[in-house]
N, C-alpha and C positions, 0 to 999 in steps of 0.2 A: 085480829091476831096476826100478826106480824112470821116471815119465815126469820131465819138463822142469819139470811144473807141480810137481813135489814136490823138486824142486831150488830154483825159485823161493821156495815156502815154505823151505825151510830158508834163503838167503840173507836172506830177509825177517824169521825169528824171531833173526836171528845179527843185525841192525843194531837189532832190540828190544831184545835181554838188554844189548847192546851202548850203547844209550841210557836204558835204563832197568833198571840191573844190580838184582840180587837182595840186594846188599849195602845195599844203600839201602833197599830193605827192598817194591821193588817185585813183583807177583804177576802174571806174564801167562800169561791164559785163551784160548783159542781159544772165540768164539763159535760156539756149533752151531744150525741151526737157520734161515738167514736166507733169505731167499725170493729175494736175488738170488746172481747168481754171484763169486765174491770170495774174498777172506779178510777176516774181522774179528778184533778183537781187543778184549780187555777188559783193563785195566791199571791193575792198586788200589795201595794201600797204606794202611797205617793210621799216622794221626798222632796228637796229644795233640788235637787241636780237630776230629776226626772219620776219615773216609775220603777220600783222595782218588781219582776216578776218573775213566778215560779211556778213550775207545772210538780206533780208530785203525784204519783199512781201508787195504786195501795193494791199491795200481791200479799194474801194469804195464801201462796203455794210456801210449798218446803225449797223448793228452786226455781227463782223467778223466772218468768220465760223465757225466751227470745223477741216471741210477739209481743209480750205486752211493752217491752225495753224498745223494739220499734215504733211502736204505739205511742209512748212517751216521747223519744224523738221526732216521731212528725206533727207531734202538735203546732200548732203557728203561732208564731211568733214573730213580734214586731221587727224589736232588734234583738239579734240572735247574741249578743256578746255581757247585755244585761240581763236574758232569761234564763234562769239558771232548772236543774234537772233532778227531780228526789224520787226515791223508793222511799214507800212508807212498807214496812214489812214486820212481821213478828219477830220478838227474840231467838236467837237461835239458827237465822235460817241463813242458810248456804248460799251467800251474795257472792263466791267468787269468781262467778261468771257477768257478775254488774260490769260494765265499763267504766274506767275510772271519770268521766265527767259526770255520772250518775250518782249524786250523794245515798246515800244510806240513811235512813231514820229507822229508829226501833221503836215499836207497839210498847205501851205499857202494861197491856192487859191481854195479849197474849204470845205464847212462844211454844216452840216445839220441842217436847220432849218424847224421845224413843217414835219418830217419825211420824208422831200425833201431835196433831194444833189442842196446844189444851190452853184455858180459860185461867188466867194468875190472879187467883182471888186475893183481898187484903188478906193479911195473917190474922188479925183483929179479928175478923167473922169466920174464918175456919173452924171450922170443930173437928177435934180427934176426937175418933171412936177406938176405943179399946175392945180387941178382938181375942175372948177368953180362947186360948190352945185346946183341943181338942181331949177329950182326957183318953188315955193310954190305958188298954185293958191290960190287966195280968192274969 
């Protein structure tokens, strides 16, 4: 049985493949190794004019760190002018403190509402429950 935080990765490598599929000739690495807590990501491909590469940390806070935005910045990099820099992050959430070289990606499947990370089920499998009112003595 698996915890919450390995449920979370799976949603998060499922809106990767999902953004940047295999068909296109994309490669996503799980970075090992980083000093803060997180998930990163390494994400290549090769073209006819070289490599393209992209780091991409995935914050399910409500407001992304600082650390982990350093974190993302010091990863290594070959050349620094073709590797480019992503937040993977839930809908909803308070990027105004990202630095603008830092793109923004949004979750599909989850986002924050009234300052709870909640779980965006399809509508298709939702079920509303009808909750009879109480009845009112006289």
């Amino acid at each position: 049985m698996g915890s919450q935080k390995d449920v979370m990765e799976l949603f998060a490598e499922r809106d990767l493949r999902h953004m940047l599929p295999q068909y296109d000739g994309w490669t996503i690495e799980k970075v090992q190794g980083c000093k803060t807590p997180g998930l990163f990501y390494r994400v290549s491909r090769s073209k006819w004019v070289g490599t393209e590469v992209a780091f991409i940390a995935v914050s399910l806070d409500e407001v992304p760190t600082d650390e982990m935005i350093n974190a993302l910045d010091s990863l290594p990099d070959g050349r620094r002018s073709l590797t480019k820099k992503y937040l993977l992050t839930p809908q909803a959430t308070d990027t105004s403190g990202v630095p603008p070289h830092v793109r923004v990606l949004l979750m599909t499947a989850f986002a924050f509402v009234n300052r709870e990370l909640l779980w965006l089920t399809k509508k298709k499998n939702a079920k509303r429950f009808i909750v009879p009112e109480p009845a009112v003595a006289s």
